[in-house]
C-alpha positions as CSV (number, residue, x, y, z in Angstrom):
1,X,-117.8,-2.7,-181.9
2,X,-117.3,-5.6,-185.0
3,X,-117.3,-9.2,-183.7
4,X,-117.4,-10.7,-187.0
5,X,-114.0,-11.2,-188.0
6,X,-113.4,-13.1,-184.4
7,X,-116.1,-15.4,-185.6
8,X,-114.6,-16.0,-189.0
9,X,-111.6,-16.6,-187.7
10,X,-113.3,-19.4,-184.9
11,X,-115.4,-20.8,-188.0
12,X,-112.2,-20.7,-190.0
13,X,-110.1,-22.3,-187.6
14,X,-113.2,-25.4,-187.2
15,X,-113.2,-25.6,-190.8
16,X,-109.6,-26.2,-190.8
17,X,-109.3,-28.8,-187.7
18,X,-112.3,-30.7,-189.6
19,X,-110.0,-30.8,-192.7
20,X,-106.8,-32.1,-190.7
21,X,-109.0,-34.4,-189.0
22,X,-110.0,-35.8,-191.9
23,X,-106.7,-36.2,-193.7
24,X,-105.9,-37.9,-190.1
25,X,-108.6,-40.5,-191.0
26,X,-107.9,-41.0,-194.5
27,X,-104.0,-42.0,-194.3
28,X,-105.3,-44.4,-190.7
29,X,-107.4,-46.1,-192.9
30,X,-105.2,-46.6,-195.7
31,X,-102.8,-47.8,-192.9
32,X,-105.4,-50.5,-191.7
33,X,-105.8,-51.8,-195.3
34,X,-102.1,-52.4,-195.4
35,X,-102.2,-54.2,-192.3
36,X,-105.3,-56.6,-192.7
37,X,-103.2,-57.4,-196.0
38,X,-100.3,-58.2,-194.0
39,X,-102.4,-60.2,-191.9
40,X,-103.9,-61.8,-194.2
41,X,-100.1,-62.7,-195.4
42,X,-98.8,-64.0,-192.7
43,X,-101.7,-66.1,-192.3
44,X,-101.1,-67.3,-195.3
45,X,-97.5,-68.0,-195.2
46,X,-98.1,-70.0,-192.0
47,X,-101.1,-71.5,-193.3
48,X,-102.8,-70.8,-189.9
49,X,-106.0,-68.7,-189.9
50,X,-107.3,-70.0,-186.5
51,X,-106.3,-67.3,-183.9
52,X,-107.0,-69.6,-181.3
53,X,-104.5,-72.0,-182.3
54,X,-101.3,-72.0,-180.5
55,X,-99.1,-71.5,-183.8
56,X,-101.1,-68.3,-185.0
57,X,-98.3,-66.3,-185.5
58,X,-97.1,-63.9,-183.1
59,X,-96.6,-61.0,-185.6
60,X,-100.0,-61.5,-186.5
61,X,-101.2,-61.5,-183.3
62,X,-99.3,-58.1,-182.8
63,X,-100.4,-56.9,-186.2
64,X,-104.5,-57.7,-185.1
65,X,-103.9,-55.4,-181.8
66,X,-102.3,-52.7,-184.0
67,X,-105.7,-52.7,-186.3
68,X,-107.7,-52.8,-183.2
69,X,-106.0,-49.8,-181.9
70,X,-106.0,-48.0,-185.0
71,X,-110.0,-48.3,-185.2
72,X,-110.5,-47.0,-182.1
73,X,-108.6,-43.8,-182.6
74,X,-110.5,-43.3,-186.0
75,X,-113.5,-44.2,-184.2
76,X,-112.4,-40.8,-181.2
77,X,-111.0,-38.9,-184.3
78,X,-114.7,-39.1,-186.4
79,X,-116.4,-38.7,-183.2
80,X,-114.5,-35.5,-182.6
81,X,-115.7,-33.9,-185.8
82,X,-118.8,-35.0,-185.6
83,X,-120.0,-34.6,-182.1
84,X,-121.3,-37.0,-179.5
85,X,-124.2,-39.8,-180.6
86,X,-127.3,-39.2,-179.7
């Protein structure tokens, strides 16, 4: 009886779900540094940088909560390929 091969394909398929995991993480954070510049942009354009101001501007509020959102999955997605913190 060979076992190997079921292995290699299990070690194969982790290798593979790191990989896409990865990928996953790379194109998030290059879609976080697109949004913190179009924060940064519309707090510009409104020349408001105070979020607690009443006139921070709603797209930029909406735009902050996306970021947040986004940082959290990459923070589940690295976890995932790493393993829990000790």
């Amino acid at each position: 009886m060979n076992i190997q091969p079921r292995f290699e394909t299990a070690r194969a398929n982790a290798i593979r779900e790191v990989a896409v995991v990865n990928k996953i993480v790379a194109d998030l954070i290059r879609t976080l540094e697109m949004i913190e510049s179009d924060i940064a942009a519309e707090e510009e354009r409104v020349s408001i940088s105070d979020r607690s101001d009443p006139k921070y501007p709603i797209l930029a509020r909406s735009l902050i909560e996306r970021r947040n959102n986004i940082k959290m999955t990459i923070a589940a997605l690295e976890q995932r390929i790493t393993g829990p913190a000790k």
